[in-house]
N, C-alpha and C positions, 0 to 999 in steps of 0.2 A: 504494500500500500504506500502511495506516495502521499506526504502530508509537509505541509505548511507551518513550521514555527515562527511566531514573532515573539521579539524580546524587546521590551523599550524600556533601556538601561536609564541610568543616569546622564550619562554620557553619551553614551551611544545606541542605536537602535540598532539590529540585529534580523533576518530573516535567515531559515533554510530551506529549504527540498530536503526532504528524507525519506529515503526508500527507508520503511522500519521495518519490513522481514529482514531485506539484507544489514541491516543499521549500517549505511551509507549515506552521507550527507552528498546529493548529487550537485548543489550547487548552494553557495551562501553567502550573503552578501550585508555588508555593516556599511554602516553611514556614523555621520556625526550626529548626538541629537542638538547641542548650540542652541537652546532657545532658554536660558535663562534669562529671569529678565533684571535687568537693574533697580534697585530700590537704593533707597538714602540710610535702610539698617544692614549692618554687619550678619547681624543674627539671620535675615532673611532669605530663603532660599524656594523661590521657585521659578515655575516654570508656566512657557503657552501651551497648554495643551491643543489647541486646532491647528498650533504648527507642529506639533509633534503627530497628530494623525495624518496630515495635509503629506510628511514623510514618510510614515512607515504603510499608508495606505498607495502611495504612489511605488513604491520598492514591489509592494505585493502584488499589487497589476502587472507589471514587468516580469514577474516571476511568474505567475499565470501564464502571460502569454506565452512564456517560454518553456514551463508546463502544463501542458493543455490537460493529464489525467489526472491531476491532483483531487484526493478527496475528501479532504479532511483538512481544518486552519485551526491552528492553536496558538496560543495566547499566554504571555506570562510580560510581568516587567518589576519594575524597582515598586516594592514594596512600600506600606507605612502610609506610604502620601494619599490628601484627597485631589479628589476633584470635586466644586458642587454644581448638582444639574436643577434645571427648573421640571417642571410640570411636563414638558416638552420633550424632557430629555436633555438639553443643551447644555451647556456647561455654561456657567453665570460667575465662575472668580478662576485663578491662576490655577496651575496645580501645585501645592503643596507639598510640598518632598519630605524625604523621610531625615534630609542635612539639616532643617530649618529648625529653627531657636526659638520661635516664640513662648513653647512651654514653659521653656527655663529662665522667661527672664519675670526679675520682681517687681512685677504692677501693681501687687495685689497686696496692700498694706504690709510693702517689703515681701512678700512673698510669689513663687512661681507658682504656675497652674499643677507642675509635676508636685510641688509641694506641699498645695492645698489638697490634692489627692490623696497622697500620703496620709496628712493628718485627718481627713474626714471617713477616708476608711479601712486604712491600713495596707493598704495595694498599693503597690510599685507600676509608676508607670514612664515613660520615659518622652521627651520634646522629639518633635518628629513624627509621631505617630499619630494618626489623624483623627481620636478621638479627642487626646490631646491637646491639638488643633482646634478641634470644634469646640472642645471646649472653653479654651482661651477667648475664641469669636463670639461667644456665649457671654462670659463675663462681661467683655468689652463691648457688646451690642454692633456687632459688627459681623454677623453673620448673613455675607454676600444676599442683595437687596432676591427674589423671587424663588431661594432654594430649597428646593424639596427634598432633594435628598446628596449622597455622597457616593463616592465608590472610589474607584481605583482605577490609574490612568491604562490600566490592562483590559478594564469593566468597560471603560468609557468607548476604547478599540473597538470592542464588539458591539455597544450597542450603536455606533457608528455603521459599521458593516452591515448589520444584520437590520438595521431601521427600527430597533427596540427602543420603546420611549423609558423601560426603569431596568435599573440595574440588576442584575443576578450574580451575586458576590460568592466565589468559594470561600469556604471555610478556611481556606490558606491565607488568602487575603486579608478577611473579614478580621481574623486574628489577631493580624499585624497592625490593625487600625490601633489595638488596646492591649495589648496583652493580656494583663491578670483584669480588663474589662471586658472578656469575652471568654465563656465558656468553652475551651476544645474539645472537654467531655461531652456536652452535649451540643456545640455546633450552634450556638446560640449566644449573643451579647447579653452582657448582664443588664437588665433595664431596672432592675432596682435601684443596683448600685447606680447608673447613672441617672434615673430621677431624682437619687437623692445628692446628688452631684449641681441637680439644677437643669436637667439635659432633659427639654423634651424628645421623646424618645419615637415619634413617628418621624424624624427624618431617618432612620436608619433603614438602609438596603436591607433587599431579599438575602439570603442567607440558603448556599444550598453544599452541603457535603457530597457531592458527586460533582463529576467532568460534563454537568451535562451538557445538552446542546442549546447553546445562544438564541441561534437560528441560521439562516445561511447567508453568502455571500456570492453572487452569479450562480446561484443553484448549489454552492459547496458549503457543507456542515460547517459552522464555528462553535466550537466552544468555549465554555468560562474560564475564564482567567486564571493559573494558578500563578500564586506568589514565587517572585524568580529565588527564594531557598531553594522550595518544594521541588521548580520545573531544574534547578541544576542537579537538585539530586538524584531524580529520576534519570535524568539525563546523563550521568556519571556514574550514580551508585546502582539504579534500580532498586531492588529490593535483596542486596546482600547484608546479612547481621556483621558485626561484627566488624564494620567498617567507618570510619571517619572521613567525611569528604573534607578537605581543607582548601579553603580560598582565601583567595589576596586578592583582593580588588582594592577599592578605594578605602572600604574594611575589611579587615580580617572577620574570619566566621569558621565555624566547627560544626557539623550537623554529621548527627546518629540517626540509623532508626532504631525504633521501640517499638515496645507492647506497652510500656507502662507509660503512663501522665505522670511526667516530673516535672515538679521547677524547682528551683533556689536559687542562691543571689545571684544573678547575671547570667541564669538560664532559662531558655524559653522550652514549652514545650508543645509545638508547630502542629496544626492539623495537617496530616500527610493525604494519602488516599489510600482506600482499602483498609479505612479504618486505622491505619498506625500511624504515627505520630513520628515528628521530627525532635531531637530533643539538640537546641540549638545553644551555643553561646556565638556570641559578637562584638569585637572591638570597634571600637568608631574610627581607632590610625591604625588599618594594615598597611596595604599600599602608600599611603600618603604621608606613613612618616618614615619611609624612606623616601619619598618625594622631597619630603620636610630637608632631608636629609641633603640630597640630591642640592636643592635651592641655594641651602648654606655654603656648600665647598664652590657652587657655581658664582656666586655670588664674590665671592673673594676672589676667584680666580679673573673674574669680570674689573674688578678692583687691579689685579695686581698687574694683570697681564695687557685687558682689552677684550680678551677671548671670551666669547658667550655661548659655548656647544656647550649640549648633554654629554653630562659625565658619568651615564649610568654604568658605561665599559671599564673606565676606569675604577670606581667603586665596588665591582666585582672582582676585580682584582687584589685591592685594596682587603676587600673583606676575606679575601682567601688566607692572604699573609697575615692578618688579624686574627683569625681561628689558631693560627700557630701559637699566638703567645701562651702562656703558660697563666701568666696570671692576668685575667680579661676585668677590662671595667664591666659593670650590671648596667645597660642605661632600662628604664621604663619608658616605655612608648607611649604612653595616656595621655597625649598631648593634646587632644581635647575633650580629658577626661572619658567617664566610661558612662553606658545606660544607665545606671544605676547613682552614677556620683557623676555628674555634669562637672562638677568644683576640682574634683582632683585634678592634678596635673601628674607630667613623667619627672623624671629626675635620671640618676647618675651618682650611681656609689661603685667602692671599691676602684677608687682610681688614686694612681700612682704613677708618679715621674717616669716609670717605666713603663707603664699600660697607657697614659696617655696619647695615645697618635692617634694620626687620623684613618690607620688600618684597625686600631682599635675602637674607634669610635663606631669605624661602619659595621663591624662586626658585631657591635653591642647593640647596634641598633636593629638589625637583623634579629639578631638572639633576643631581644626583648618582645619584638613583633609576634613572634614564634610564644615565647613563655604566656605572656598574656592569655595566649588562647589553650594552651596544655594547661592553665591554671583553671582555667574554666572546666574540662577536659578531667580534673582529676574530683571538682565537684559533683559532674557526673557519674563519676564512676564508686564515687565513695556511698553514694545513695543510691545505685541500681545495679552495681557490680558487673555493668557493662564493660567489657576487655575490647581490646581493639589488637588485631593485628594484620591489620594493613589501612594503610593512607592514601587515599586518592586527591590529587591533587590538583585543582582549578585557579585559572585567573592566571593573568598575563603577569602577574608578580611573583607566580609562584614558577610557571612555565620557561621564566626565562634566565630564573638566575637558582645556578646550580647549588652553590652557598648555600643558598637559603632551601632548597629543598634536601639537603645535607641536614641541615640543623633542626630542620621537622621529623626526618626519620630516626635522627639521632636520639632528640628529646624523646617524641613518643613511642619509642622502641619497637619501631611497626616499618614494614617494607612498604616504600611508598612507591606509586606508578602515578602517570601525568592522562585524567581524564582523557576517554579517545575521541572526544567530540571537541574542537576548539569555544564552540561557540554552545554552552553546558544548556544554558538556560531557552534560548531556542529550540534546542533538539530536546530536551524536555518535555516544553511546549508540545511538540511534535507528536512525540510519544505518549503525550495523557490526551489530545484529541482523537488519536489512535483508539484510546483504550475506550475513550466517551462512544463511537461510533460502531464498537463492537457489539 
C-alpha cells in the first residue's frame, strides 16, 4: 500500500511516499516551514498557520501527481501548540507552539499561569502546552474574538483537506495540550479540574483514541493527526519492548513503550495506539545547546578572525579529543531550564586548569545533553523496572555526530542503531493511516 505522510515540524514540514508492505520510502521531500511571526515579546512564539497549510498542502499535490495510486494520507506535527477555529472551522489567532512563554510569565499577582495550576490543584503542568495557553487567554480576556474551539496544527491539516468544519483530536495530541489535565486512562480531558481552573469547558475538541478516518482528500482517506512522539515512534520503534527511541532535535526526548500508566517528575505518560502508552521524558536544550554551543566558539572566532562558517566539523572533532581527558568538567545543559522548573538554569562543575578547554567544554556539553535524558530514563525504570537494551536513535543531532551517539550507548549501556527512516515522524504518519484504513 502506498500512503502519504505529513509532518509539520517546527521548522520544517516534511512529506513521504511509503510503500508500507515493503517499508520503503519511494520519495520524500522537506521544505522550510519560516512563518514565525514577529512580536515585540521574547517569550512569544508563534506561528501563521494558512501559511503553513498554503505549504505543506501544495508539496502534497505534487506528490499526488507524481503518485497517482496512493491511498491513504497521514498526518502528525509538532505537538503542544493550539490553533483557534470559529464556528466555521477557520482559524481566528496564530498558532501557538509548544517554544512559547506565556504560561510562565508573572501576570498574575506575581505569579504564572503554570503556577497558579500548581497551587489550585496540585498538577504539574508546563508553558507551551495549549491548555496552558488557553488558559493564560482566559485570565487575560483575550481569548481570540469568535472561537469555538482549538486543536492542533496536524487537526487543523485535515480539517482543511477533508472540508471538516470541527476538529477530531487523537488522544496523542489531545494529551499534549495538558498533560496531568487530560486523562490517558480514559482518553478524556479532565473538565472538573479545569472548570475549577475557570475554563469553560465547551471549547474543547472531539477527542477520539483511534487513527480514524478524517475524511478524504480527491477521493483518498485522511486520517487524525497523531502527535509527532507517537508518529516517530511508530515510525522507528513500532511496537518492540524493550527499547528507547532517543532524539535530538531542537529537544532532547526518551520514549518507551508500556502496559503501564506512569508518571513522575519530568515524565509523561503519552497515549500510544492499540491501547499502550508512551512513557516519555523531554528536555527543552537537546539540539540547541549545542547550537548554544556552536554560536559561542563562532562568535569569537567572528571576533578574532573575521570568519563567520559553521563550526559544527570542527566541534566534533574537538569533542572527540575531549572524551580523552581523564578528568572531564560536568556542564548541565538546562539552559532554558526544564518542564517542570522553567527557573532552573545549567551550570558547570568539576572544572580544572586542566579540564578547562574548549575540547573539554564541547564534550561536556555533549555528555550533559545525553545525562539529562538517562536521568529521566533511570526515573523510569526505578518505578516500572522497565530494562532497555537497545537504542534507536532519531534527529539530525543524533544522526550526524558520532561522539554523541558514542556517549548514548555508553551511558545507557544499550546497542544503539540510527532509525531506518530519515524522516521518523512522517513515515509514522504513514504507517498509523495505514493501520486506520485497514
Amino acid at each position: 500500500m502506498k500512503s502519504i505522510g505529513i509532518d509539520i515540524g517546527t521548522t520544517t514540514i516534511s512529506l513521504v511516499v511509503l510503500d508500507t508492505e515493503k517499508k520503503m520510502v519511494l520519495e520524500s521531500r522537506t521544505i522550510s516551514n519560516g512563518t514565525f511571526i514577529e512580536t515585540g515579546n521574547d517569550w512569544e512564539r508563534i506561528q501563521e498557520p494558512v501559511k503553513i497549510i498554503e505549504k505543506a498542502v501544495g508539496v502534497l499535490n505534487e506528490l499526488l501527481a507524481a503518485h497517482k495510486d496512493v491511498e491513504t494520507i497521514g498526518l502528525t506535527g509538532q505537538m503542544h501548540g493550539i490553533v483557534y477555529l470559529d464556528k466555521e472551522g477557520e482559524c481566528v489567532s496564530p498558532l501557538y507552539t509548544w517554544q512559547d512563554g506565556r504560561g510562565a510569565q508573572p501576570e498574575f499577582d506575581g505569579k504564572s499561569i503554570v503556577q497558579e495550576v500548581y497551587e489550585k490543584t496540585g498538577l504539574t503542568v508546563s508553558t507551551g502546552f495549549g491548555l496552558v495557553t488557553h488558559l493564560y487567554h482566559c485570565r487575560k480576556g483575550i481569548v481570540p474574538e469568535g472561537a469555538a474551539t482549538f486543536c492542533s496544527i496536524g487537526d487543523y491539516l485535515g480539517m482543511k483537506l477533508t472540508g471538516r468544519k470541527t476538529p477530531l483530536v487523537h488522544a496523542s495530541n489531545a494529551g499534549s495540550f495538558g498533560l496531568n489535565l487530560f486523562d490517558s486512562e480514559k482518553g478524556e480531558f479532565r473538565k472538573a479540574v479545569l472548570e475549577q481552573l475557570g475554563m469553560d469547558t465547551s471549547i474543547l475538541p472531539e477527542v477520539t483514541g483511534d487513527v480514524a478516518v478524517f475524511g478524504k482528500y480527491k477521493g483518498i482517506p485522511v486520517t487524525a493527526a497523531l502527535g509527532d512522539n507517537q508518529a516517530s515512534f511508530l515510525g522507528s520503534v513500532g511496537f518492540r519492548e524493550n527499547t528507547i527511541l532517543l532524539n535530538m532535535g531542537t529537544g532532547g526526548q526518551i520514549s518507551v513503550l508500556s502496559d503501564q500508566l506512569f508518571s513522575g517528575e519530568g515524565i509523561e505518560a503519552r497515549p500510544f495506539v492499540n491501547g499502550k502508552y508512551l512513557l516519555v521524558g523531554a528536555s527543552l536544550c537537546g539540539g540547541r545547546a549545542y547550537a548554544t554551543l556552536e554560536k559561542f566558539f563562532r562568535r569569537f572566532m567572528k571576533r578574532a578572525t573575521g570568519n563567520d562558517e559553521p563550526l559544527y566539523g570542527l566541534l566534533e572533532e574537538m569533542a572527540r579529543e575531549g572524551k580523552e581527558q581523564s578528568d572531564k568538567m560536568e556542564v548541565s545543559t538546562r539552559f532554558n531550564g526544564t518542564r517542570i522548573n522553567p527557573d532552573i538554569r545549567g551550570g558547570i562543575t568539576n572544572l580544572s586548569e586542566e579540564n578547562f578547554t574548549p575540547e573539554g567544554l564541547t564534550y561536556g556539553v555533549l555528555h550533559g545533553m545525553i545525562k539529562e535524558l538517562y536521568d529521566m530514563y533511570q526515573i523510569i525504570y526505578k518505578a516500572t523496572g522497565i530494562e532497555v537494551n537497545h537504542l534507536v536513535a532519531s534527529g539530525n543531532g543524533l544522526r550526524k555526530n558520532q561522539v554523541l551517539q558514542e556517549i548514548s550507548s555508553e551511558m545507557f549501556g544499550a546497542e544503539l542503531s540510527l532509525a531506518i527512516y530519515q524522516e521518523e515522524a512522517a513515515c509514522g504518519a504513514a504507517v498509523s493511516s495505514a493501520m486506520g484504513i485497514v
